[in-house]
C-alpha positions in Angstrom: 14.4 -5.6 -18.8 14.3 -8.2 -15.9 10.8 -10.2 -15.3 10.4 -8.1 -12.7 10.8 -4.6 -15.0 14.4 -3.5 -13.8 16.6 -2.9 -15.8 19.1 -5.7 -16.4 22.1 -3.0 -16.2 20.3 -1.7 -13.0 19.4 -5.0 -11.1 22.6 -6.2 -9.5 23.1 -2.6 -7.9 19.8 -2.1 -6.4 19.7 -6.0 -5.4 23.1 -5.1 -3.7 20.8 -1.8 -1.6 18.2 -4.2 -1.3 19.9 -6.6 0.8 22.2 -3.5 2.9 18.7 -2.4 4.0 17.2 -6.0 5.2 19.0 -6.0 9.0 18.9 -9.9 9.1 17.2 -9.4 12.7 15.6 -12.9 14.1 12.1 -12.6 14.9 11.1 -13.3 18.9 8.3 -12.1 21.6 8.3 -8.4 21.9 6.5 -6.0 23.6 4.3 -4.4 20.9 4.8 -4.3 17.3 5.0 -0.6 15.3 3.9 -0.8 11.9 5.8 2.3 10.2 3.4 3.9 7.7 4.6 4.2 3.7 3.2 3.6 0.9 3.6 -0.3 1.6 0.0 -1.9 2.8 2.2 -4.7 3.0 3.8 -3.3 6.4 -0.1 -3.8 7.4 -0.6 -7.1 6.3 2.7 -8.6 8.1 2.2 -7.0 11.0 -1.1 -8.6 11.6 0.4 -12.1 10.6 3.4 -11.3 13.6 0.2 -10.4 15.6 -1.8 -13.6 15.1 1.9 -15.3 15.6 1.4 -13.7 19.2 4.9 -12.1 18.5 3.3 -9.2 20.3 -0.2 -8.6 22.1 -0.5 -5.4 20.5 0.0 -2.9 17.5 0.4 0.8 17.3 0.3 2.1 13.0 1.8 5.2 13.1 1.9 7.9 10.2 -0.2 10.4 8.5 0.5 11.4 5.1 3.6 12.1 2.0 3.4 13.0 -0.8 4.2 9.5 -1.8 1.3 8.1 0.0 -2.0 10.7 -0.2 -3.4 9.4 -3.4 -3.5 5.9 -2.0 -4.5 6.5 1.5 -6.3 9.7 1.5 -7.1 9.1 5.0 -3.6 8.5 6.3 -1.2 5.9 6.5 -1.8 3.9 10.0 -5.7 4.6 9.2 -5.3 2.7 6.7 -3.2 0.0 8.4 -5.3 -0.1 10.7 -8.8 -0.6 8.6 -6.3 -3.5 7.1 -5.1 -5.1 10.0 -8.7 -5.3 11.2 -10.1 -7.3 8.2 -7.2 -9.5 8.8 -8.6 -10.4 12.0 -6.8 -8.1 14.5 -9.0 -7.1 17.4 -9.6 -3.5 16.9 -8.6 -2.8 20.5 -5.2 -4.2 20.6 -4.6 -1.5 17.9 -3.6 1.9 18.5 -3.7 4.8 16.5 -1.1 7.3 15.8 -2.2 9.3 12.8 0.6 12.7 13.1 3.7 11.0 11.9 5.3 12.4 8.4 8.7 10.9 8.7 10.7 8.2 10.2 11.9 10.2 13.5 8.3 11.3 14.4 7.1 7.4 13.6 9.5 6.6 16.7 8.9 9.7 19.0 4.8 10.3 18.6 4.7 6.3 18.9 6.7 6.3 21.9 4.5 9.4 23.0 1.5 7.6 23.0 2.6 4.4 24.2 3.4 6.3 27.5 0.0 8.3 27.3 -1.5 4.9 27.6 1.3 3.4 30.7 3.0 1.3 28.7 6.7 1.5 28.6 7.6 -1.3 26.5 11.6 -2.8 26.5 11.4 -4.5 22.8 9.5 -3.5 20.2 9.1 -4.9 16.9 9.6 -1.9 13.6 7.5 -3.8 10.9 8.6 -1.5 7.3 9.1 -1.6 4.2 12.4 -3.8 3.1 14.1 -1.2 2.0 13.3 1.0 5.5 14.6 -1.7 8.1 18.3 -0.3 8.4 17.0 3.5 8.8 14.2 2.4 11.3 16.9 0.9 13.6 19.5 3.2 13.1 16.6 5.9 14.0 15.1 3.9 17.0 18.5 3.6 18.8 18.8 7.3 18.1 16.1 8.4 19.5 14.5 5.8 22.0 17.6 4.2 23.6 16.5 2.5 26.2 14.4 0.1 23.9 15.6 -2.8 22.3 14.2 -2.7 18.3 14.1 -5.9 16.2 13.4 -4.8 12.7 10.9 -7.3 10.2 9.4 -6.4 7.0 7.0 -9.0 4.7 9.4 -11.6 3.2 9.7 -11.0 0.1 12.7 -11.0 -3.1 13.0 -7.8 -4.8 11.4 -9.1 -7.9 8.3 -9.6 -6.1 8.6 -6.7 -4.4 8.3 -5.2 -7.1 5.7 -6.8 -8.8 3.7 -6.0 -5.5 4.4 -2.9 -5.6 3.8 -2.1 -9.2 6.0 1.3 -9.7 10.0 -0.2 -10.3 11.0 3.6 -10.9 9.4 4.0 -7.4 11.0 1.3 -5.5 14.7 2.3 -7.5 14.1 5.9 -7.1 12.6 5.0 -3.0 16.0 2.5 -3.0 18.3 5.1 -3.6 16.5 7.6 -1.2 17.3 5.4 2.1 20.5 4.5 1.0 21.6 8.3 0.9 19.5 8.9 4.5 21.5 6.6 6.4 24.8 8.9 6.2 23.0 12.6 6.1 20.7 11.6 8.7 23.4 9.8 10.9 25.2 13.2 9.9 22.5 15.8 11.0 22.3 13.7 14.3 18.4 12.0 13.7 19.9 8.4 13.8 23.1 6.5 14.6 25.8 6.1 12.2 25.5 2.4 10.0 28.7 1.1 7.9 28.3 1.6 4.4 30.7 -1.0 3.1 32.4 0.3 -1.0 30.3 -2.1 -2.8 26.8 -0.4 -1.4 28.1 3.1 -2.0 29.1 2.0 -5.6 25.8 0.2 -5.8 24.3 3.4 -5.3 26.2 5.6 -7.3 25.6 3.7 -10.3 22.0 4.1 -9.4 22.2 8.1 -9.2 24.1 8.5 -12.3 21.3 6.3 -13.7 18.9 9.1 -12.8 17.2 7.7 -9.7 17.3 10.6 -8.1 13.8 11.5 -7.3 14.0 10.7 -3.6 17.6 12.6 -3.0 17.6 15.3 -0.3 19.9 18.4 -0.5 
């Protein structure tokens, strides 16, 4: 085992996902910031820091509920975020709320949806997810809001910590894997826009399915 509880056989593969997932994108002024619900209170906490950064004058949490997340925020994800956010100084009214969410593609369309209900038609937004989440965010945002431009930012963080944070690594592997198979079948099934998967990412996860981190695969 690695000091972070992968295992050594395991680590340079879902290091090599781990950094196919960050999208590198520079941080500047946008127009709001989405925080993308998960299991990840850390999407939360970095928002609020971009906040008080003035990277953005407002938030919008969006997501409800997985399976993944119920035990640890019974009362929904951006609830949650938002209860966080607050403690961490964020003025409650530069917060909005949307609580529906229970995937990726209804983060982006319910988000936009209330954006709208509320006049505001942003041109950038900033996706704050987890690590691991950036490259499907994006690829989903261009998807399905085109005409805004979407810088991507998660808490900066190495794997190991990460994963230390996070305290689960069969969750983080098993979540790892999961994404990295999204980005083809949901580019596929038309919810997002196709991303290059260069060999050594598709052997990286291979290795990781025949390793049995499989929990997160969809048919």
């Amino acid at each position: 085992m690695t000091a972070e509880g992968i295992p050594e056989e395991h680590f340079a593969a879902a290091k090599t996902l781990w950094d196919y997932h960050d999208m590198h994108h520079e941080l500047r002024e946008t127009d709001v910031g989405i925080g993308l619900g998960s299991h990840d209170l850390g999407v939360a906490t970095y928002a609020a820091e971009l906040y008080h950064r003035r990277l953005f004058p407002r938030i919008l949490f969006t997501g409800a509920n997985a399976p993944t997340t119920i035990e640890r925020f019974p009362y929904g994800e951006a609830i949650h975020y938002t209860e966080h956010a607050i403690e961490l100084g964020v003025p409650e009214e530069d917060i909005i709320v949307e609580p529906m969410a229970t995937n990726t593609g209804e983060n982006i369309t319910l988000a936009r949806a209330a954006l709208a209900k509320r006049q505001l038609l942003p041109a950038t937004v900033t996706l704050i997810s987890r690590p691991y989440q950036q490259r499907r965010a994006y690829a989903t945002c261009r998807k399905l809001w085109p005409d805004v431009d979407p810088i991507c930012a998660s808490l900066p963080m190495p794997l190991d910590e990460y994963v230390a944070s996070i305290g689960d690594v069969n969750r983080v592997l098993n979540m790892l894997v999961g994404d990295t198979q999204r980005i083809d079948v949901f580019a596929a099934r038309g919810f997002a826009i196709p991303q290059p998967i260069p060999a050594e990412v598709h052997a990286a996860y291979q290795h990781l399915v025949d390793a049995g981190y499989t929990q997160r695969l969809i048919a």
